[in-house]
C-alpha positions as CSV (number, residue, x, y, z in Angstrom):
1,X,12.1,-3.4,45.8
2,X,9.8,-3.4,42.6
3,X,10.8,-2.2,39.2
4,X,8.1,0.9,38.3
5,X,7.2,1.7,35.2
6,X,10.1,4.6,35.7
7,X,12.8,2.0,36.9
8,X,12.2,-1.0,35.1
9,X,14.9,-2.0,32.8
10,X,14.5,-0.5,29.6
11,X,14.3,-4.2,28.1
12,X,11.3,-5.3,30.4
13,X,7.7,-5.6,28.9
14,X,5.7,-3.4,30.5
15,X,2.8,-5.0,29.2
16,X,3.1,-8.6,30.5
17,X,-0.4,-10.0,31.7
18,X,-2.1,-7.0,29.6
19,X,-4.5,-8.7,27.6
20,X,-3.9,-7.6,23.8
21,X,-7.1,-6.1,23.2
22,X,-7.2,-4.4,26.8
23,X,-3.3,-2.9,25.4
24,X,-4.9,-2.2,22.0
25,X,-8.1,-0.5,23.5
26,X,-5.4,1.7,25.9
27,X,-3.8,3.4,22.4
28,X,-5.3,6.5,21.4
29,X,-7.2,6.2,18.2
30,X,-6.2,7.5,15.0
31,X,-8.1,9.9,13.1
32,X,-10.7,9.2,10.9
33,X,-9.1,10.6,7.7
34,X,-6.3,8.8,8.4
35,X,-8.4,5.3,8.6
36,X,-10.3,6.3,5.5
37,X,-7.2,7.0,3.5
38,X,-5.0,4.1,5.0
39,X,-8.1,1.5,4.3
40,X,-8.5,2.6,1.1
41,X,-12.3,3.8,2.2
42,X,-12.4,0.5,4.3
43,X,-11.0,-1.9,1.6
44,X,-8.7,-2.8,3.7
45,X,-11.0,-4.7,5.6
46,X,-11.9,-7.0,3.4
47,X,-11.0,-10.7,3.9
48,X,-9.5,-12.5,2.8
49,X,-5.9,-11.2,1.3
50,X,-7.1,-7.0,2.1
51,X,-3.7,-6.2,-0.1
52,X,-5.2,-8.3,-3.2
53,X,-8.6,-6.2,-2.9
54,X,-7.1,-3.3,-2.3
55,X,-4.9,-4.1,-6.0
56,X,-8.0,-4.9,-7.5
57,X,-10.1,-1.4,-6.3
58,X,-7.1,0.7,-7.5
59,X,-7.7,-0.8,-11.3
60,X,-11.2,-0.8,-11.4
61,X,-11.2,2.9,-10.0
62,X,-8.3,3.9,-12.5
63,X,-10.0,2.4,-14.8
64,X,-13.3,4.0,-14.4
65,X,-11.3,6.9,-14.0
66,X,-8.6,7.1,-17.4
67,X,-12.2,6.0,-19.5
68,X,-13.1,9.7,-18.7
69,X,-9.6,11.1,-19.5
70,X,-8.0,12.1,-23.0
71,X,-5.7,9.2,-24.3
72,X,-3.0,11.7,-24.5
73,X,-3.7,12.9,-20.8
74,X,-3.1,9.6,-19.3
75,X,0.2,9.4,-19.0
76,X,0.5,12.6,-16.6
77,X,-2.7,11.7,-14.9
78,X,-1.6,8.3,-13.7
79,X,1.3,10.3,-12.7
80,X,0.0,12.7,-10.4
81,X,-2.7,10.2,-9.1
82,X,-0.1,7.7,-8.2
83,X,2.2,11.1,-6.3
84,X,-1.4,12.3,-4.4
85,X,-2.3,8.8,-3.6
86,X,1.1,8.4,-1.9
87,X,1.5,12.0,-0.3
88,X,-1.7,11.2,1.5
89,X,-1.0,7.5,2.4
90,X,2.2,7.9,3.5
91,X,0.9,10.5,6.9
92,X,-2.4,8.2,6.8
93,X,-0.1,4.8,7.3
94,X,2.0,6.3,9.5
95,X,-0.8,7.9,12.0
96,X,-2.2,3.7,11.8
97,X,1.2,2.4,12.7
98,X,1.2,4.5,15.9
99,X,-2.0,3.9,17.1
100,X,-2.2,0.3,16.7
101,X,1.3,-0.8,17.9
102,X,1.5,-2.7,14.5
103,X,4.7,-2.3,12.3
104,X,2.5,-3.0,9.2
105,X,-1.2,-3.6,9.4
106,X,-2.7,-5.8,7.0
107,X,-5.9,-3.7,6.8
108,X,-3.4,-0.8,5.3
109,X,-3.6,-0.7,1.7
110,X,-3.6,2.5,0.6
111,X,0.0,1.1,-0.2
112,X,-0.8,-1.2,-2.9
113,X,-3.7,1.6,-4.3
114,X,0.0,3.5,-4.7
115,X,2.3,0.4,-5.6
116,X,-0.6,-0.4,-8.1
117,X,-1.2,2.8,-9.5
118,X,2.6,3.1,-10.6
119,X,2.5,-0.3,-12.7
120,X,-0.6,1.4,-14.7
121,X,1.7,4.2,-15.7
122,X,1.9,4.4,-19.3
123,X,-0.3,1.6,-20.0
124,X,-2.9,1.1,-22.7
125,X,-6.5,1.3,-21.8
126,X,-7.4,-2.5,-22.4
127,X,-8.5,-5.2,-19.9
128,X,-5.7,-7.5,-20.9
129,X,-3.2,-4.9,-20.0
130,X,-5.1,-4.1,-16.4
131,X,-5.2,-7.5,-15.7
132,X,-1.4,-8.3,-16.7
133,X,-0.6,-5.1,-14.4
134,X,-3.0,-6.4,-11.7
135,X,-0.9,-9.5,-11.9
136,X,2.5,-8.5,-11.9
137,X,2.0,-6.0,-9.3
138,X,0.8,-8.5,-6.7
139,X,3.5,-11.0,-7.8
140,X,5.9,-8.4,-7.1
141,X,4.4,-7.3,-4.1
142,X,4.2,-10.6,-2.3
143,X,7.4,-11.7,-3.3
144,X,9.3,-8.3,-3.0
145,X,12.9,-9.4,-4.6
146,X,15.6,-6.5,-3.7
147,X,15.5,-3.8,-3.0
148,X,11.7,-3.9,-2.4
149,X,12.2,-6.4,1.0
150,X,14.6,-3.7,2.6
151,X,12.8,-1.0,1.6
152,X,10.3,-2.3,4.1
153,X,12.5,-1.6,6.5
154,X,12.4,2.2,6.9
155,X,10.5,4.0,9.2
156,X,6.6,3.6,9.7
157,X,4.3,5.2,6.6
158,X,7.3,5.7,4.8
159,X,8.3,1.9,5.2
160,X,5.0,0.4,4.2
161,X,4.5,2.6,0.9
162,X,7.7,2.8,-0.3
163,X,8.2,-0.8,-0.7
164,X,4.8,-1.3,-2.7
165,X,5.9,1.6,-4.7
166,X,9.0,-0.5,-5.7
167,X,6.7,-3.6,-6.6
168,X,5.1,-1.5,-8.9
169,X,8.4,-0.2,-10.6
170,X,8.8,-3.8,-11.2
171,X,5.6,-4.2,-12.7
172,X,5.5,-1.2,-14.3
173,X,9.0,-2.2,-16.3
174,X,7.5,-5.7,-17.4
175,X,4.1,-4.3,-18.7
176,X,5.9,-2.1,-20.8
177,X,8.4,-4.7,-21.9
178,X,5.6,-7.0,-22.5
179,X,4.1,-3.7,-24.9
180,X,7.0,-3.2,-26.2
181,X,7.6,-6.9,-27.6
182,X,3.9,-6.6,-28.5
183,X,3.1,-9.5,-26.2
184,X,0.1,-8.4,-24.7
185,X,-1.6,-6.5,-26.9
186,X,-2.0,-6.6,-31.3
């Protein structure tokens, strides 16, 4: 007798001699907000390193952004750019996760827009500190010491933001540390 899809061990791949991109092309498709918001506007396509580029469009965009924005209006504007940009990516990533199969797509980077977003909190409008924020951020982001690495762990969206977000508490701490000491800027 042979195993059917509704008999088969729950441990069997169903998918064995599926071609990946036949498997793939079988999954519904996600909406397109969600691929707009999850590819930061198709920055996540990018090659190489989509997670670098989509660093590097976040602080270019903030920065085009905060040069339009009171100095003393800042502060709360990163704020509630950084809390939109993650309401909205966490649903976006999560709608990509189910539609491709993937646990974290490398083409989603609406997480690092967040994760980079957060380091910029607070921070001087000056290339230097952008770039140091840029820096750290990514450093952070690739290496993820603990918690960020576990965070990863949790569930879909969720999962792939929340850890970024972490990153960018990390970065966020040495900028201002760096300010503080007056290491970055005089």
């Amino acid at each position: 007798m042979t195993d059917t899809p509704e008999t088969a061990p729950p441990n069997v791949n169903r998918s064995a001699g599926v071609p990946p991109a036949i498997l793939e092309s079988s999954r519904p498709r996600p909406p397109l907000w969600a691929s707009l918001i999850a590819t930061a506007f198709g920055v996540g396509r990018m090659k190489p390193g989509p997670g670098t580029w989509g660093s590097v469009v976040a602080v270019i965009f903030w920065a085009l952004v905060s040069w339009r924005i009171p100095p003393e209006s800042r502060l709360p504007a990163t704020v509630v750019a950084a809390m939109i940009v993650t309401l909205a990516g966490i649903p976006a990533a999560t709608r990509i996760v189910r539609a491709s199969g993937r646990k974290d797509p490398q083409f989603v980077v609406i997480d690092e827009v967040a994760g980079q977003l957060v380091a910029l909190i607070g921070v001087q409008f000056a290339w230097k500190t952008f770039l140091a924020s840029l820096i750290l951020f990514r450093v952070f982001d690739i290496l993820k010491p603990p918690p960020v690495r576990q965070l990863e762990g949790l569930p879909e969206g969720f999962g792939i933001v929340v850890d970024d977000l972490a990153a960018g508490l990390y970065a966020l701490i040495c900028m201002h540390l760096l300010l503080h000491f007056g290491l970055l800027i005089r």
